[in-house]
C-alpha positions in Angstrom: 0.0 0.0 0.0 1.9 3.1 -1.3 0.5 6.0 1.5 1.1 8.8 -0.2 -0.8 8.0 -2.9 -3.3 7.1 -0.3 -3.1 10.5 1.2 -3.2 12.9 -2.1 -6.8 10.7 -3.6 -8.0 11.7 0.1 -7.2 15.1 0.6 -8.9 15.6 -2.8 -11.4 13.5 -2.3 -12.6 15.3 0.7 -11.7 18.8 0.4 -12.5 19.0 -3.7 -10.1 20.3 -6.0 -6.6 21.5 -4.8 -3.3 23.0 -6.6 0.2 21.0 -5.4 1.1 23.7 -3.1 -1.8 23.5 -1.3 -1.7 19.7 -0.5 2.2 19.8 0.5 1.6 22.8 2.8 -1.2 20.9 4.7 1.0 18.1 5.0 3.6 20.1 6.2 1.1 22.1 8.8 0.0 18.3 9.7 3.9 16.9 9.9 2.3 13.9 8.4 5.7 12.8 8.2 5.5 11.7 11.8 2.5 10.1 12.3 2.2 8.9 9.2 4.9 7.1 5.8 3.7 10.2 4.1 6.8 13.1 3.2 5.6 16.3 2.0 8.4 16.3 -0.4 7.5 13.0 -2.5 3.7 15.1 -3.0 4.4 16.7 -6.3 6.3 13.5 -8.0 2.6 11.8 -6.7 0.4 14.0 -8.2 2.2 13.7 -11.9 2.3 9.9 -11.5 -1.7 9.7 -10.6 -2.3 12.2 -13.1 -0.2 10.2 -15.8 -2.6 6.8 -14.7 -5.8 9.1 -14.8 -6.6 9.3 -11.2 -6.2 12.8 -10.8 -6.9 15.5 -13.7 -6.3 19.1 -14.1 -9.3 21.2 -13.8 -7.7 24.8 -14.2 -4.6 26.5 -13.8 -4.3 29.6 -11.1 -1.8 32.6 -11.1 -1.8 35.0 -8.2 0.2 38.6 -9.5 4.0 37.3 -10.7 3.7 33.9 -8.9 4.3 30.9 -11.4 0.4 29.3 -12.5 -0.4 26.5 -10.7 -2.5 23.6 -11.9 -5.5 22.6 -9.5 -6.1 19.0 -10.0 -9.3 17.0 -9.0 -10.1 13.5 -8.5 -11.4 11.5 -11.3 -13.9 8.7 -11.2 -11.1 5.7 -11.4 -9.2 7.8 -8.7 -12.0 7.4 -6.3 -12.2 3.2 -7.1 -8.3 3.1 -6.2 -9.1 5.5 -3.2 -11.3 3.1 -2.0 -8.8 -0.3 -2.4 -6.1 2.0 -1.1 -7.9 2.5 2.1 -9.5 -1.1 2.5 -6.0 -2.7 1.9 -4.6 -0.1 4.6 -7.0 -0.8 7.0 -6.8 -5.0 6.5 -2.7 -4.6 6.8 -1.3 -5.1 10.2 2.2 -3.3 10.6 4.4 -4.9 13.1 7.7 -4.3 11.6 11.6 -5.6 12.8 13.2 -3.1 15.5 16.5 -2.6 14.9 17.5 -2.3 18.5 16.1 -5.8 18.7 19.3 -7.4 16.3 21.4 -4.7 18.1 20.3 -6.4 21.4 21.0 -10.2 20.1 25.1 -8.9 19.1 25.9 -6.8 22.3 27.7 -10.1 24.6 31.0 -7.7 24.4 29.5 -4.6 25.9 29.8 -4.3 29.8 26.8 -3.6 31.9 27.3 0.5 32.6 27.4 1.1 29.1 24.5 -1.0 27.6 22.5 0.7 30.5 23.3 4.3 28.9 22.3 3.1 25.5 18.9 2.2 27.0 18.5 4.7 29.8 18.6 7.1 27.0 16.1 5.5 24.5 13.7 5.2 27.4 14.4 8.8 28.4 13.5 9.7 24.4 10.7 7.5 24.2 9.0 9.5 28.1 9.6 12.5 26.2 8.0 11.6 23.1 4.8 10.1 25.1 4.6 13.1 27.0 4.6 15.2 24.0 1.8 13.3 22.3 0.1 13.4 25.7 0.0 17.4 25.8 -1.5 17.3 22.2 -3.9 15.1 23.0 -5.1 17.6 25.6 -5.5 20.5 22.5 -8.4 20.9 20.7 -8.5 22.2 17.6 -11.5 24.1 15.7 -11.7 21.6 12.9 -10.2 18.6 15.4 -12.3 14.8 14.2 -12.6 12.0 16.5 -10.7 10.3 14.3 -7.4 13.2 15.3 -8.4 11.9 18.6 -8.1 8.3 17.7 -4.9 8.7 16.1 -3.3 10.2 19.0 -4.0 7.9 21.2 -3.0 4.8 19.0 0.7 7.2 18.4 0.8 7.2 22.6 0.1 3.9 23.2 2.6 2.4 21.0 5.2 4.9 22.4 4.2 3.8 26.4 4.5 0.2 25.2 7.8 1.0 24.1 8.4 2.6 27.5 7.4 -0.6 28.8 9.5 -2.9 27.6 13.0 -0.4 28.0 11.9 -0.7 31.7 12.2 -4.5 31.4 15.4 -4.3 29.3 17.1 -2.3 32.2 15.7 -4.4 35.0 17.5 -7.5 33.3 20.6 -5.9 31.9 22.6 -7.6 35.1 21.3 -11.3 34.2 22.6 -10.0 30.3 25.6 -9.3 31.6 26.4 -12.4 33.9 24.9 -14.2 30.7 27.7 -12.7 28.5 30.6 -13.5 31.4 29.3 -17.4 31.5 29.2 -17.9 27.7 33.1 -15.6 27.6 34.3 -18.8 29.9 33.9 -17.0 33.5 32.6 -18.9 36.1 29.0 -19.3 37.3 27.8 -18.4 40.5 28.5 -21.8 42.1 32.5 -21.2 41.3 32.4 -24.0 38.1 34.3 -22.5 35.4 32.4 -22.5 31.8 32.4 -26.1 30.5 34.8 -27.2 33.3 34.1 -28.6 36.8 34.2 -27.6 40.5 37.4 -26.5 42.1 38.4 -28.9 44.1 37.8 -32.0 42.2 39.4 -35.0 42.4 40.6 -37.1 40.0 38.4 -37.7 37.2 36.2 -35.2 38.0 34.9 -36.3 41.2 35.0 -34.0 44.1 36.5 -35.0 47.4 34.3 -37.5 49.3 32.2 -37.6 46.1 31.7 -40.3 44.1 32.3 -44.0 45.2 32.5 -47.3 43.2 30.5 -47.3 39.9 30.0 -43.6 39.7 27.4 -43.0 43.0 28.1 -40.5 45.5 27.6 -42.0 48.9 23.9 -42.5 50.0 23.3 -41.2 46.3 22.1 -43.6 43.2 23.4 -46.6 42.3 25.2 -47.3 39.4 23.6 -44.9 36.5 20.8 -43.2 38.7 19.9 -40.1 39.7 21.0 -38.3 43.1 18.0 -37.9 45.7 16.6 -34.3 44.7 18.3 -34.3 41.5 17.6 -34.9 37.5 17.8 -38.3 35.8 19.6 -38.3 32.4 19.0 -35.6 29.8 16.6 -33.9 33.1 17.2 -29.8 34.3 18.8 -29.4 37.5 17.1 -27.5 40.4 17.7 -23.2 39.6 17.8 -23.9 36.0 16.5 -20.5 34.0 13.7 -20.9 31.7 14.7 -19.3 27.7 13.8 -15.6 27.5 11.2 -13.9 25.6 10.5 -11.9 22.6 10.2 -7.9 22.6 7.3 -6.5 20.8 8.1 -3.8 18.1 8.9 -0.3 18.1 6.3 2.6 17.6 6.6 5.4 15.6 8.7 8.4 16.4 8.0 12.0 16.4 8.8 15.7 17.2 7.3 18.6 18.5 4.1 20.4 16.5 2.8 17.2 15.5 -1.2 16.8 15.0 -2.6 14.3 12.5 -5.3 14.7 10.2 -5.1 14.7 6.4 -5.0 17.8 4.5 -7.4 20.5 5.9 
């Protein structure tokens, strides 16, 4: 679904016929750009590409003193059938695209803990900013404001406190990330057993002093190829093991100050 195109058939679909200017400066009023895949820039290259396909025709051309004419363009019949296909496939397509920061999170085993927790201390202090903004605007009204402005806004916050979310989670595991990265490097675990070695203190073949007897069993343990009392049969997890992590959901839009949505007025 191309939304620019989407965005030029409404605005002239709604507010009648319109000159190029007129469409980008609305845009521009609207910073679509945020809220939305549209860029005021790529408006003019749209309208000669729908009026090359015949979805948009020139109606007039206006000149105002030693301004250069403009051509006012309107919507044509076939413009309004793709208006309408645009929009449905728009509103069937669900947008849950790749984060980067996701991949940047999977490749970051060399980074110590202080300075992963800037990198994410500051996102998350972007993203409260960002969500407070929106917030504010929400607040606004404006004389030709639409509950669907309304809507918009509060689909824009909501992804951006979701983000918020899940930073908060990021920094609250950073430390298991960290010890994560040091037992993978070859450091040693929490119960002093080095990475893919054994115990200090062991014995010959591997068996720590007083530990294993005749045939493999620790005393008052299993016999020969058993379990320990309390402990995991072959292939089992031991007591304390960690369960695999989860997946982050996906990023939400950005955006900047002077921000409302709403097509062109």
């Amino acid at each position: 679904m191309n939304p620019t195109r989407l965005f030029v058939l409404g605005a002239l679909a709604r507010h009648g016929p319109m000159y190029g200017h007129q469409i980008r400066r609305d845009a521009r009023i609207d910073r679509t750009e945020l809220w939305s895949e549209v860029k005021p820039g790529s408006l003019y290259a749209a309208l000669h590409r729908l009026q090359a396909e015949g979805l948009i025709e020139p109606v007039r051309t206006e000149q105002q003193g030693n301004l250069p004419a403009r051509t006012v363009y309107a919507i044509t019949g076939e413009g309004r059938r793709e208006l309408r296909a645009l929009r449905a496939e728009a509103l069937r397509e669900i947008a849950v695209r790749p984060d980067p920061v996701d991949l940047a999170l999977a490749v970051c085993a060399d980074l110590d803990e202080d300075t992963l927790r800037g990198f994410f201390a500051s996102r998350r202090e972007a993203l409260a900013s960002r969500a407070a903004f929106f917030a504010r605007e929400r607040e606004q009204a404006w004389p030709d404001q639409t509950p669907a402005d309304d809507l918009i806004m509060d689909h824009v916050i909501a992804r951006i406190e979701t983000e918020v979310r899940w930073h908060d989670a990021v920094l609250d595991r950073i430390g298991k990330l960290a010890a994560g990265s040091e037992a993978a490097d070859g450091g040693t675990a929490p119960d002093g057993t080095a990475a893919g070695g054994v115990a200090d203190g062991a014995g010959p073949g591997g068996a720590a002093p007083g530990g294993a007897g005749p045939g493999g069993a620790a005393p008052g343990g299993a016999g020969s190829g058993g379990a320990a009392p309390g402990g995991a049969g072959p292939g089992g997890a031991g007591p304390g093991g960690a369960a695999p992590g989860g997946a982050a959901d996906d990023a939400g839009p950005g955006a900047d100050s002077g921000a409302r949505p709403g097509g062109a007025r």
